[in-house]
C-alpha positions as CSV (number, residue, x, y, z in Angstrom):
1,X,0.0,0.0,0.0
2,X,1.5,3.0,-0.9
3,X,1.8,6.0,1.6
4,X,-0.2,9.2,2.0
5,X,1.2,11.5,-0.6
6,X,1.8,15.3,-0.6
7,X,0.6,16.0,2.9
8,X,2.1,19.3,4.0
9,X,3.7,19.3,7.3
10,X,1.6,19.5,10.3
11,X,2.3,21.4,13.7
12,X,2.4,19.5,16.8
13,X,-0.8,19.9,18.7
14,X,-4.3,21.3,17.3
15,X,-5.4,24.4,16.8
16,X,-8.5,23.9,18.4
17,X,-9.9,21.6,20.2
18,X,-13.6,20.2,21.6
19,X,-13.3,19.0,25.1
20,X,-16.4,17.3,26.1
21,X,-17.0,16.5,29.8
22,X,-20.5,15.3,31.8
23,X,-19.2,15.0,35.2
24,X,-16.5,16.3,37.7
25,X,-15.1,12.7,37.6
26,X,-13.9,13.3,34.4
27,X,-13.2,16.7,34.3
28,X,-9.6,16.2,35.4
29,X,-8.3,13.8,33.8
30,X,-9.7,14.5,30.3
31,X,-8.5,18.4,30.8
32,X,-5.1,16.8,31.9
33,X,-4.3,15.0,28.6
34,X,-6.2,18.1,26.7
35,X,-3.5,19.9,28.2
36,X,-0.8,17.7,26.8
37,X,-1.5,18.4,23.7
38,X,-2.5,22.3,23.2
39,X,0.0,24.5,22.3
40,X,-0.3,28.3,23.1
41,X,-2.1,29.7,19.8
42,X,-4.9,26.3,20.5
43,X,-8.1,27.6,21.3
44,X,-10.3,25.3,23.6
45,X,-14.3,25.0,23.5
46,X,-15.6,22.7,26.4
47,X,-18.6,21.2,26.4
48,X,-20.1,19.7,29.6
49,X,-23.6,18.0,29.5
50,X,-25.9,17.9,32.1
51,X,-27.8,14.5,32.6
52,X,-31.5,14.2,31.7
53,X,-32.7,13.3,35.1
54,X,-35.3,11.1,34.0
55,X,-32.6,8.9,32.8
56,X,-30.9,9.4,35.9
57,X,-33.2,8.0,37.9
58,X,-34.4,6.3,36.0
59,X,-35.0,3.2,38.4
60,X,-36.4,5.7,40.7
61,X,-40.0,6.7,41.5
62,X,-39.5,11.2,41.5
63,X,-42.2,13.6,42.0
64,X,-41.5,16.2,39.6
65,X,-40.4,18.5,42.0
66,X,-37.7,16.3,43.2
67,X,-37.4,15.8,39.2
68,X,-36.6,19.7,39.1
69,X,-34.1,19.8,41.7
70,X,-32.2,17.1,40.5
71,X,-32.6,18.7,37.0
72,X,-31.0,22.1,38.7
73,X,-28.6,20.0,40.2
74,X,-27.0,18.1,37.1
75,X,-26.8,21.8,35.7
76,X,-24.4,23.1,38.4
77,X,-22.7,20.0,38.4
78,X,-21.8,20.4,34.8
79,X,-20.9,23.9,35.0
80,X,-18.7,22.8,38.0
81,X,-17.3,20.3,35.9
82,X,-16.4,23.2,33.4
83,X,-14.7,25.3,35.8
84,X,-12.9,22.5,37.1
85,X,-11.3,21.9,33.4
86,X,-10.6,25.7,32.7
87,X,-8.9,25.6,35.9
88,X,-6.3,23.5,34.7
89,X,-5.7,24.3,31.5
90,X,-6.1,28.1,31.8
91,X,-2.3,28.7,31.0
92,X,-2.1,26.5,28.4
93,X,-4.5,27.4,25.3
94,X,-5.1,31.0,23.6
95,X,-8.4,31.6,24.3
96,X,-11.6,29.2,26.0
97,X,-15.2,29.5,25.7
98,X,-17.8,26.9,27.1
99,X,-21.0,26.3,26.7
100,X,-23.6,23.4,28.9
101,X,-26.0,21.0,26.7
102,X,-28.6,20.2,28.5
103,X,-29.7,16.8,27.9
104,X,-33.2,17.0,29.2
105,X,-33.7,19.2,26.3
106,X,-31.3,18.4,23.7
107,X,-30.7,14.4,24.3
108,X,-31.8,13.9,20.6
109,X,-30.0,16.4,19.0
110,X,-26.4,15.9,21.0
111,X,-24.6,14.5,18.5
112,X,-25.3,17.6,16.2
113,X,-25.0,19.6,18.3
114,X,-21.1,17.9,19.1
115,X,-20.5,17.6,15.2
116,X,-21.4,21.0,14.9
117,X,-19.0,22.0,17.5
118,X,-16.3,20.1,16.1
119,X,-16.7,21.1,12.5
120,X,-16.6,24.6,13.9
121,X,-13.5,27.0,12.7
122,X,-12.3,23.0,11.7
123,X,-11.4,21.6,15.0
124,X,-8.6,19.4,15.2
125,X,-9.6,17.1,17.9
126,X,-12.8,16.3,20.1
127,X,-12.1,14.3,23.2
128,X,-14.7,13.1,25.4
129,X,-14.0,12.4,28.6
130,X,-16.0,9.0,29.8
131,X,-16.5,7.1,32.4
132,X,-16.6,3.4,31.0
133,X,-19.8,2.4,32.9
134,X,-21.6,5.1,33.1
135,X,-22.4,8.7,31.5
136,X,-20.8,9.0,27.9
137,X,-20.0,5.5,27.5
138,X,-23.2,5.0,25.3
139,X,-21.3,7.4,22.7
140,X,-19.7,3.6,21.9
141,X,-23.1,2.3,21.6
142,X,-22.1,1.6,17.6
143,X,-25.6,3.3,16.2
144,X,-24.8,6.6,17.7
145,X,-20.7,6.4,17.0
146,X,-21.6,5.9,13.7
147,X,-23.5,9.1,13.5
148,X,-20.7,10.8,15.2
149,X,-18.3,9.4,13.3
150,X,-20.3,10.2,10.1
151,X,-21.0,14.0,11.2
152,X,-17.9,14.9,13.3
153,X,-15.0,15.9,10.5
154,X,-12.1,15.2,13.0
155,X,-10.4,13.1,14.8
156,X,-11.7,11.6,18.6
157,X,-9.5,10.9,21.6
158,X,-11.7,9.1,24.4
159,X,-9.9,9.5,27.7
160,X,-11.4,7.4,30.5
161,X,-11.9,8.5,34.0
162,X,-9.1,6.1,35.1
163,X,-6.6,8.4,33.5
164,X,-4.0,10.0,35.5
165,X,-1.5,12.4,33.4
166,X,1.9,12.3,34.8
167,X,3.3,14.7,31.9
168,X,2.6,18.2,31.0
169,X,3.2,18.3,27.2
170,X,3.4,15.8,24.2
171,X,2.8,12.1,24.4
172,X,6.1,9.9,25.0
173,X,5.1,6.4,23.8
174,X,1.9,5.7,21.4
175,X,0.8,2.9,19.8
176,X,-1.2,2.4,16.5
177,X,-3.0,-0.6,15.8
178,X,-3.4,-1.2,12.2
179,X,-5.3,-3.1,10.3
180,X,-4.4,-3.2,6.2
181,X,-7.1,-0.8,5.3
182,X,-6.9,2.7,4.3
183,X,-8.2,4.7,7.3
184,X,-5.6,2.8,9.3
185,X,-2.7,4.8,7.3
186,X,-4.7,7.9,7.4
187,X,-4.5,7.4,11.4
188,X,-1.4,6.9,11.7
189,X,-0.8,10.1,10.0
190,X,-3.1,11.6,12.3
191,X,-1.8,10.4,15.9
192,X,1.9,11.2,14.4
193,X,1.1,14.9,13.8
194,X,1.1,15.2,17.9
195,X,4.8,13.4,18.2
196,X,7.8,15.0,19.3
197,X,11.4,14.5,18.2
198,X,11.6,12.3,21.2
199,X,8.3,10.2,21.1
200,X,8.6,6.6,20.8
201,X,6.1,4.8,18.4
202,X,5.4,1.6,18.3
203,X,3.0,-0.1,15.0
204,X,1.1,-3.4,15.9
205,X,-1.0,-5.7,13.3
206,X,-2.7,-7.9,15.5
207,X,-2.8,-11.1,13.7
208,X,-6.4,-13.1,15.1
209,X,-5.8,-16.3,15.7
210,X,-9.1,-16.8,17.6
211,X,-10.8,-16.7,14.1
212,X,-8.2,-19.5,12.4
213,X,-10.0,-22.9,14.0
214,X,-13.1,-24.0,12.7
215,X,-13.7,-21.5,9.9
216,X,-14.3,-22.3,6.0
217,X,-10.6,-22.4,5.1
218,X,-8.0,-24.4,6.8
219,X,-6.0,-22.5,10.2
220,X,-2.9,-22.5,8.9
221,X,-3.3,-21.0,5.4
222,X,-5.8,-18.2,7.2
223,X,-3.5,-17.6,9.4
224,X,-0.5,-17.0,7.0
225,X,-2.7,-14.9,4.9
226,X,-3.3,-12.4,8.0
227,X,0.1,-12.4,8.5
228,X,1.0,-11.6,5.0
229,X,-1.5,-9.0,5.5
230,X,-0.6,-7.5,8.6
231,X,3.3,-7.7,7.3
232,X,1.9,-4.9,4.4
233,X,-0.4,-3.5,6.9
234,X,3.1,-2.2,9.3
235,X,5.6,-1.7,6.2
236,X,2.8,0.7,5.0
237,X,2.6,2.7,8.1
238,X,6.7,2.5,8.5
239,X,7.0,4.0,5.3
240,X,4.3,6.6,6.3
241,X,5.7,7.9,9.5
242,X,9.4,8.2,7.6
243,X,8.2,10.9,5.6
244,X,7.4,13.1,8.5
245,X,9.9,15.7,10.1
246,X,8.8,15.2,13.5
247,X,9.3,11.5,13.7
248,X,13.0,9.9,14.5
249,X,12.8,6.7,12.5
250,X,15.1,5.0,15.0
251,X,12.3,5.5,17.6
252,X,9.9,3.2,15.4
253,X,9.5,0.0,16.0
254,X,6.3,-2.2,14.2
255,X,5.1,-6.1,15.5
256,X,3.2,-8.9,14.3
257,X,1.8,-9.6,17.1
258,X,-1.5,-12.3,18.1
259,X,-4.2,-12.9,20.1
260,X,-4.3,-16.2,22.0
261,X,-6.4,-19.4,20.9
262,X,-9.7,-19.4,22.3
263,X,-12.0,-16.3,24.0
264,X,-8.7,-14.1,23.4
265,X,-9.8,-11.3,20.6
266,X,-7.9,-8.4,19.0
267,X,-8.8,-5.8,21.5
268,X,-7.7,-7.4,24.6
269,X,-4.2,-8.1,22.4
270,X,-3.9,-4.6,21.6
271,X,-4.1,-3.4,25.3
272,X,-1.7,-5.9,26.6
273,X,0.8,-4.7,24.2
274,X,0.4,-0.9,24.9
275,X,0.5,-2.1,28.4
276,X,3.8,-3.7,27.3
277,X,5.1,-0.7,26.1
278,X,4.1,1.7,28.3
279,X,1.9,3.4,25.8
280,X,-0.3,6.4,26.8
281,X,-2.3,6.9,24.0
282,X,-3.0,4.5,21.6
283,X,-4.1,5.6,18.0
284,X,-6.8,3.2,15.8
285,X,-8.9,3.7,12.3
286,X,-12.6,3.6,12.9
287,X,-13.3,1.8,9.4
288,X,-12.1,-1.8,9.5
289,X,-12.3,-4.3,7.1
290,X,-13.2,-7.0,8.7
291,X,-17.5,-7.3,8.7
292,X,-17.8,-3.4,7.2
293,X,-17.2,0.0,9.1
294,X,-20.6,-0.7,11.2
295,X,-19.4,-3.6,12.8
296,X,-16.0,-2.9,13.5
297,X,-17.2,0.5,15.2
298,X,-19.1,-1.9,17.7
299,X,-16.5,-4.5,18.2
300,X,-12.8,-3.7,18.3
301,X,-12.7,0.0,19.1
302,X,-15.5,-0.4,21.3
303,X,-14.4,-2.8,23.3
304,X,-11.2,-1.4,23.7
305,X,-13.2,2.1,24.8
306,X,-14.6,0.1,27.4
307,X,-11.5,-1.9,28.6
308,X,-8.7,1.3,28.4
309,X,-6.9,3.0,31.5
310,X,-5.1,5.2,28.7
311,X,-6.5,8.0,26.1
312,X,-7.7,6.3,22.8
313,X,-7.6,8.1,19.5
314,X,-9.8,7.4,16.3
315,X,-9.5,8.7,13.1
316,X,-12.2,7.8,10.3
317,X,-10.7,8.2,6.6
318,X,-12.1,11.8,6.4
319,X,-10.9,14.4,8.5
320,X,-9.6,17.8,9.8
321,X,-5.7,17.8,9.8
């Protein structure tokens, strides 16, 4: 597969960025990494959403009086949950404007209403800041990431509530996960725009061995065909990140590496290798090959959503740069 051609160099960082929060437990950590990667000139919109508290409660019998203190309630949570980011990335952006969305109001409309807020002066980033069991984890429900993914026209870093940032600029390890197809190159030309001179990369095809027994072809020619596969897949992105001026070729390493027989799958193999090497932030197409773009939304990427302590970038084939 041949490389990306003519892209212009990109500058470290984004010039703007979508920071989207729903509770003070996320506010911190999400703003943290947010912080890692703005640069002076980046200007920040945050976007905190207050629960519908109907679904809230949903298990719980309310009058609706109790209904509209709890309403009032999530609305000062969320605005807390703004002021709590602002606070700590005040020195580090250009400029920051925030705005609540009010679930109980706009829950229908939400992911507009984030598109819109991404596709505004042409965002670089929007990160969401989730808690993996509760609040914006149904953005990896794969119906409405598809419509985000579809509307939003820029890359999306999920950082879970888990997250503790022990550095104050750049990212010092990442790992991309390909996967052969085209929007895996064009993600690894995204995640590489926010590596330093010093940031070690590391390219992974996970080769599925779970898949091999019992399908329509025989394991062992399967198997060497993913590996034939996922040996273009890495050469590909290699040969991608050695046209860029900010990455040090010696600082690149690329793996075949496998899931194990069994209930293993390729999202659990990705995280133990990031694990491996130390990775904190992990870079991954949202268009797979394997069952179409819909299914792969709600499997790999999803599941690794749901499993990460790390932030988690994904880059459909079209986007901001």
């Amino acid at each position: 597969m041949e490389p990306i051609k003519d892209a212009p160099p990109q500058p470290r960082g984004s010039q703007h960025i979508v920071l989207c929060l729903d509770s003070l437990e996320v506010s911190r950590c999400a703003a943290g990494f947010a912080r890692r990667l703005a640069t002076p000139d980046t200007k920040l919109t945050i976007l905190s959403l207050a629960l519908d508290p109907h679904e809230y409660a949903s298990n719980t019998a309310r009058s609706e009086p109790d209904r509209g203190m709890e309403h009032r309630e999530l609305m000062e949570r969320a605005e807390r949950a703004i002021t709590e980011a602002s606070t700590v990335l005040a020195k580090s952006v250009a400029a920051v404007r925030s705005r609540v969305i009010d679930l109980a109001k706009e829950g229908d409309s939400v992911v507009h209403e984030l598109a819109a807020e991404a596709g505004e002066d042409r965002a670089g980033l929007l990160i969401l800041g989730i808690r993996q069991h509760h609040g914006l984890v149904r953005w990896f429900d794969p119906a409405v990431m598809d419509r985000l993914s579809r509307f939003a026209t820029c890359a999306l870093i999920v950082v879970p509530a888990v997250y503790e940032s022990t550095y104050d600029a750049g990212v010092q390890r990442v790992l991309f996960a390909v996967d052969g197809s085209v929007t895996s190159l064009v993600a690894v030309g995204v995640g590489a725009r926010f590596a330093a001179a010093d940031t070690q990369i590391r390219v992974v095809y996970v080769v599925d061995r779970a898949i091999c027994p019992g399908g329509l072809m025989p394991a062992t020619p399967l198997e060497l065909a993913l590996v034939k596969e996922g040996t273009l897949a890495i050469a590909a992105a290699a040969k991608e990140l050695e046209c860029l001026h900010n990455v040090t070729p010696s600082l690149v390493s690329t793996a075949l590496i496998s899931t194990e027989t069994g209930t293993d799958d390729i999202a659990s193999a990705t995280l133990r290798e990031a694990q491996r090497c130390d990775a904190d932030l992990i870079v991954m197409g949202t268009h797979g090959r394997r069952g179409g773009a819909r299914a792969y939304l709600g499997s790999v990427p999803n599941r690794v959503a749901s499993l990460v302590e790390i932030p988690l970038m994904l880059v459909r084939e079209r986007h901001n740069v």
